[in-house]
Phi, psi and omega in degrees: 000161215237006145314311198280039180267345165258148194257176167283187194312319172247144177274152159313156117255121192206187197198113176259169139016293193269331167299347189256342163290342168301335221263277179323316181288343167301301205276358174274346173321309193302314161274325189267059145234039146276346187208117160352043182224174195283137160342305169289342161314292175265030160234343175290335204257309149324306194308301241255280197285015170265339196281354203237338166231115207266340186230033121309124205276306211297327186279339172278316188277328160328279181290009176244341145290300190343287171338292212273323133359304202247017179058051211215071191259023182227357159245354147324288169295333195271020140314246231329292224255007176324313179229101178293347191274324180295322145359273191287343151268003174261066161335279195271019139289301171319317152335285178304314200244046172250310186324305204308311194280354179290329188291306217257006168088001174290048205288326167330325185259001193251290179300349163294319188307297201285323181298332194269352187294282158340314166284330194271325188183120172282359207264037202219078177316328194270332179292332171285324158312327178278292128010295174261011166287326194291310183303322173303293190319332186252040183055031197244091184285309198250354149274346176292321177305344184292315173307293168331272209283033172258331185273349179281298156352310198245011183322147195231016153117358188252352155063024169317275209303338161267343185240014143251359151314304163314335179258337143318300161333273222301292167346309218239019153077033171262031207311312149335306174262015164277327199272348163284359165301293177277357178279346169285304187309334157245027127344260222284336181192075192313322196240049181256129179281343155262356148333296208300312169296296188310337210252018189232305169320310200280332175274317186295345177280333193259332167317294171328295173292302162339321175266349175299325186286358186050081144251105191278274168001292192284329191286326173290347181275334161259004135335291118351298165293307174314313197285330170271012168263354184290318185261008120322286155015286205287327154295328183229350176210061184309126156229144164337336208245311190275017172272295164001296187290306155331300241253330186295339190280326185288326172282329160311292200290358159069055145234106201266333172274013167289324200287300195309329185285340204285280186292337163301310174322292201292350164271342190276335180256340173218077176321348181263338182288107197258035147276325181313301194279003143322265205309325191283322169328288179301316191289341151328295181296323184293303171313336170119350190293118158271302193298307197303313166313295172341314215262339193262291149320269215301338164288335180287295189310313205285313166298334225180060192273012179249036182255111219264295182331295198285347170294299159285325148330301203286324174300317180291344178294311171292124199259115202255155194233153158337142153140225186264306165358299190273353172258352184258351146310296203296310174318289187299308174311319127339301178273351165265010164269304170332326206249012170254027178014237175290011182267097175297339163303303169312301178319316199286320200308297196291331179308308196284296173328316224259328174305292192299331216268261188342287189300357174272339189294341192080008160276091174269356182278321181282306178305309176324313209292319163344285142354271172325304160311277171354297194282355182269308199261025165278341187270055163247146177281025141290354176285126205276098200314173176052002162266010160241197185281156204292137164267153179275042206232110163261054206284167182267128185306180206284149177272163181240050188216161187245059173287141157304138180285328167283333190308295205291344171279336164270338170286346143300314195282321144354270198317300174265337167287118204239154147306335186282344207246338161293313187294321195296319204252045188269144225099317179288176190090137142301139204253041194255130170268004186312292197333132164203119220233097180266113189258130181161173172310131162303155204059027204251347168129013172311284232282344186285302157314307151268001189278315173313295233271339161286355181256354147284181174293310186271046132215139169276147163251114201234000170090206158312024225285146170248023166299303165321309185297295208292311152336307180284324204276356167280322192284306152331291205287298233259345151282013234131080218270151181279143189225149171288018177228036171197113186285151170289351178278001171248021183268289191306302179304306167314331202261359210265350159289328173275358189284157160305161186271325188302305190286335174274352167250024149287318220269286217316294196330296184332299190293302186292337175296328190295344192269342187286345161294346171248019170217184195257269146231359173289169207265342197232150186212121212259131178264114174241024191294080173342313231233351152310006191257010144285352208206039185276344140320305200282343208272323166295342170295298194291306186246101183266330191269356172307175233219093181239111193242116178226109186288136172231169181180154191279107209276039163249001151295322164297333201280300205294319166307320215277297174325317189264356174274187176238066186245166200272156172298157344309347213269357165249016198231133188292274190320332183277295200308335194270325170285348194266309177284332163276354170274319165331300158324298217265000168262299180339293160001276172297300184302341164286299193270000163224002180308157215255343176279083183341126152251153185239117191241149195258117154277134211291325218290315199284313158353281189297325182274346198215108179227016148270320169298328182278326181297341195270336147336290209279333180253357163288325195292322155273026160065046185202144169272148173281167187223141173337303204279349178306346183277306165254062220258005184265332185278011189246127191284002197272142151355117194233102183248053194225165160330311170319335174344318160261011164269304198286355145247037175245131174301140173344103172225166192262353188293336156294355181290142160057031176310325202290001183265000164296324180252028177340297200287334186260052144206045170289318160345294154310319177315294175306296190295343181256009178276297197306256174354292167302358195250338172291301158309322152272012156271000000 
């Protein structure tokens, strides 16, 4: 099967079932092809005529694959090996007793068999698999590749010998040449579904490493490839898993209804599959289906009731109320946290359901403690990154120094973005006014702002974009090579004054094609990534005629939203949240007095209290006249793939103001010092 194309660390040698009814339907091939007949058919007839001739070769391999079929390998050789001089001249009986010694586990003799099968007739692809499968086993690396590629030379269309090369490659951390392996191989057969799969596996592996290394660009481009070998895949040999894989690959690339097609398909081919009906949940909850998600979770919980994960979705959907249901819930989700001991993912997972269950019940002392547990053990440093749920945060890696990395990326940016350095670079840039860059603490009221400002006619809503960060980290590599006493992100601001005007409006350029994908016909198109307001300096550069909407909130609301999400550090750590939000102050701070560009800043608390005068604000500030429906901005169908998901298909309400006094008593502390901070800063 063609799943099965990554293998574990050493390949088996083991000889199953189905390689071995391949082997018999090969050698009957061989007699029955002037006339149609069944396999059983033509071993009877063997059978009939090795009795009447003991050295009819073709009626001995018959009954000597049959044998070996029914694991009857001592009368296989002893066929075989009846007249040794014939023997040693008969590629496929050596073909045939190379199996046999592979079924008793013999490999020495199994590779005696095929190499000499191979010498007599090069043309026998699986004997070259088997040959460097035996080798690969005994650490002989680079004959086994030798072998692969002579079965790649005699491939007979089942592509064995390339794609345990690919997987040779792939062992030995050669990624590059597993995946040109199989990208020569399809050549020859552009539409094979198990190529194709392995070759869609192996680019979503090196995209991954491509993107840790932020080569954004090359990573979005195997991407692309992955996907379209995914829908070969999917046009001629479709299963639950690789529509999955389809559908996770369509949601990196920010096609979410694509995605949503994707994962109904993998429920629709396999109804038992309660991961399908997760990922088919969620892509729900985003598009606004709550009840249809709900109905979804719960076939997922029901198939597959220790999946921690659809546990903590299906909890973020629900609005759960007092009684016995909900306490009997609250029952099971307890006892399967006593029972995953350390898979510290699950712990978090459930911690967090379990969290959400309380605080909707309104037991918040219970609920905290929950919290609490869930954010310590995403912050112990054994936790891996990107095994949780995505955060909305495009931090700059950690410095290498032992400066806090934001202190010190805001004491870089301070310094050179300047007014003197905005007048030098005036001219520069693209004078494209599509951009409208909603900016702010994550939880801070981004995804509530664009959703009014996508529900006029003239903006497209585009979500999260990380372009901008991946702008700046290109501009770091490829200007300035990384030294080990300087990050790269303390780099970019000095070097971004020194660029040609031609290389900063590739870049502009680049960032409006990404944007020309989420619209139509509208004139404007919304960046809503929060933690750009780091990077308002490079935004103003690029886009000088841009649009920047900078969201506030009373940030002990923010810390407590940001706490009860399932989000990544700083954003699960109280103290990082807290040191984060004052550099977060001292940077706005400097772009209000030199950015060359308006910020318009929304306040979340007066919104929520007034939310036609501010909405009627926020699209005079875009230059745009008004419209009704910005008003009914919870009936607007576009994709919401951020935590806010389900607030934002609600009409406007207040219950979120001065949320954090539910959990008062464990963060009066925090209160006070950041009450105390602000108030020092405006005197």
């Amino acid at each position: 099967m063609y799943l099965n194309t990554l293998s574990p660390p050493r390949p088996a040698i083991e000889v199953d079932r189905d390689a071995l009814n391949e082997l018999l339907e090969s050698v009957c091939n061989r007699v029955g092809q002037s006339v149609r007949q069944s396999n059983e058919v033509i071993i009877q007839r063997s059978q009939q005529r090795l009795s009447r001739n003991a050295l009819d070769m073709q009626a001995l391999h018959v009954v000597a694959a049959s044998s070996l079929v029914h694991r009857q390998t001592a009368k296989t050789l002893e066929l075989l090996q009846r007249d040794g001089e014939t023997f040693a001249r008969d590629p496929v009986g050596n073909r045939l007793a190379g199996y046999a010694w592979l079924v008793r586990q013999d490999t020495g003799r199994a590779r005696h068999s095929f190499d000499q099968a191979v010498r007599l007739d090069p043309n026998q692809p699986d004997c070259w698999k088997w040959l460097g499968l035996i080798a690969e086993s005994d650490d002989q690396y680079e004959q086994a590749a030798g072998y692969y590629e002579r079965g790649i030379l005699f491939d007979d269309g089942g592509h064995d010998s390339a794609l345990a090369l690919s997987r040779l490659h792939a062992r030995r951390r050669q990624l590059k040449d597993a995946i040109h392996t199989l990208r020569v191989s399809l050549i020859r057969d552009r539409r094979s579904p198990k190529l194709n799969f392995a070759l869609a596996r192996l680019l979503d592996r090196r995209a991954v490493m491509l993107g840790r290394k932020r080569m954004y660009l090359a990573q979005q481009r195997l991407r692309q490839e992955a996907l379209e070998c995914y829908r070969i895949v999917n046009a001629a040999a479709p299963t639950s898993q690789s529509l999955l894989m389809q559908g996770r690959l369509q949601q990196q690339l920010l096609d979410h209804s694509a995605a949503r097609i994707s994962f109904q398909k993998a429920v629709d081919l396999d109804p038992t599959s309660a991961k399908a009906f997760n990922y088919l949940a969620s892509a729900n909850v985003d598009f606004g289906e709550i009840e249809l998600a709900l109905g979804q979770f719960e076939q997922s919980i029901r198939l597959d009731p220790q999946r921690a994960e659809a546990h903590f979705r299906y909890a973020r959907a629900k609005r759960f109320q007092p009684g016995g249901p909900t306490r009997r819930y609250l029952e099971q989700l307890g006892q399967q946290l006593r029972e995953v001991g350390q898979a510290r993912q699950k712990q978090v997972y459930l911690n967090f359901a379990i969290a959400k269950v309380y605080d909707d019940i309104g037991d918040f002392d219970r609920a905290w403690k929950h919290y609490d547990r869930a954010n310590r053990l995403k912050s112990m440093p054994a936790n891996r990154p990107g095994k949780t749920t995505a955060t909305p945060t495009a931090a700059p890696p950690v410095s290498s120094t032992d400066e806090p990395w934001f202190e010190s990326f805001t004491r870089h940016a301070t310094r050179h973005y300047t007014e003197d350095f905005f007048r030098s670079m005036h001219g520069a840039g693209n004078p494209s006014r599509t951009p409208i860059f909603i900016v702010g603490m994550p939880r801070s009221g981004t995804t509530l702002t664009e959703q009014i400002l996508s529900s006029h006619p003239e903006i497209a809503g585009a979500g999260e974009l990380n372009h901008i960060n991946q702008i700046r980290q290109e501009m770091s590599r490829s200007h300035s090579p990384a030294t080990v006493h300087q990050a790269a992100w303390s780099r970019y601001p000095a070097l971004l004054g020194a660029m040609d005007p031609s290389e900063l409006n590739q870049h502009a350029a680049r960032y409006l094609d990404h944007l020309d994908q989420f619209r139509t016909r509208e004139r404007h198109v919304t960046d809503k990534m929060p933690t750009n307001f780091m990077h308002l300096g490079l935004i103003a550069t690029l886009f000088p005629g841009a649009t920047v909407i900078h969201c506030r909130r009373n940030p002990m609301d923010v810390f407590v939203s940001c706490f009860c999400q399932n989000l990544n550090a700083p954003f699960c750590d109280l103290d990082q949240l807290v040191h984060y939000h004052r550099n977060y102050r001292r940077l706005m701070a400097h772009w209000e007095r030199v950015l060359p560009i308006k910020i318009h800043s929304n306040d979340y608390e007066s919104l929520v209290a007034d939310p036609e005068t501010h909405s009627r604000e926020l699209i005079r500030h875009c230059g745009l006249q008004w419209d009704d429906a910005c008003l009914q901005f919870h009936s607007n169908d576009r994709a919401v793939h951020t935590p806010s998901k389900w607030q934002v298909r609600q009409p406007m309400y207040r219950s979120s103001v001065e949320k954090w006094r539910r959990f008062e008593k464990h963060l009066a502390p925090i209160a006070e010092k950041v009450s105390a901070e602000i108030a020092a800063e405006v005197a």
